[in-house]
N, C-alpha and C positions, 0 to 999 in steps of 0.2 A: 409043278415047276412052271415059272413062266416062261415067257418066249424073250423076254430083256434080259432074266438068267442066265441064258446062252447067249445072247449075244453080246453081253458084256464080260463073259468068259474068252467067248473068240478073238474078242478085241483088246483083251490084256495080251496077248503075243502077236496079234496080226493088226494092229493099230489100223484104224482108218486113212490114216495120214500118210500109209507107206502106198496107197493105193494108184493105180494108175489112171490116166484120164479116162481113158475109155471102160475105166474097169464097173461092173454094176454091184459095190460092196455093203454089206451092211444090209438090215430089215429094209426090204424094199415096199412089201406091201404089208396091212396087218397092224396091230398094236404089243408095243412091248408090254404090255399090263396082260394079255390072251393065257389064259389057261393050257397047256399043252399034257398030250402024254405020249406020244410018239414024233420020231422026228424022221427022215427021209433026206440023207446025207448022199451026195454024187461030186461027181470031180473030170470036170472037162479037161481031159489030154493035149490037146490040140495048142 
């Protein structure tokens, strides 16, 4: 799978465009074409 796989999944229900200014959303480093086989999901509370 690649890494534009998912993020073009996350972004059919959590659009880009609903984002906040300060918000850091979206592939920020890295290429969407990258090979992947594990991924490393976390969710800041605050």
């Amino acid at each position: 799978m690649k890494i534009g796989e998912i993020t073009s999944y996350l972004e059919s229900f959590a659009p880009l465009a609903y984002q906040e200014s300060y918000d850091n959303c979206g592939l920020l480093t890295g290429s969407v074409q990258t090979e992947i086989t594990k991924a490393l999901v976390c969710l800041d509370c605050t």
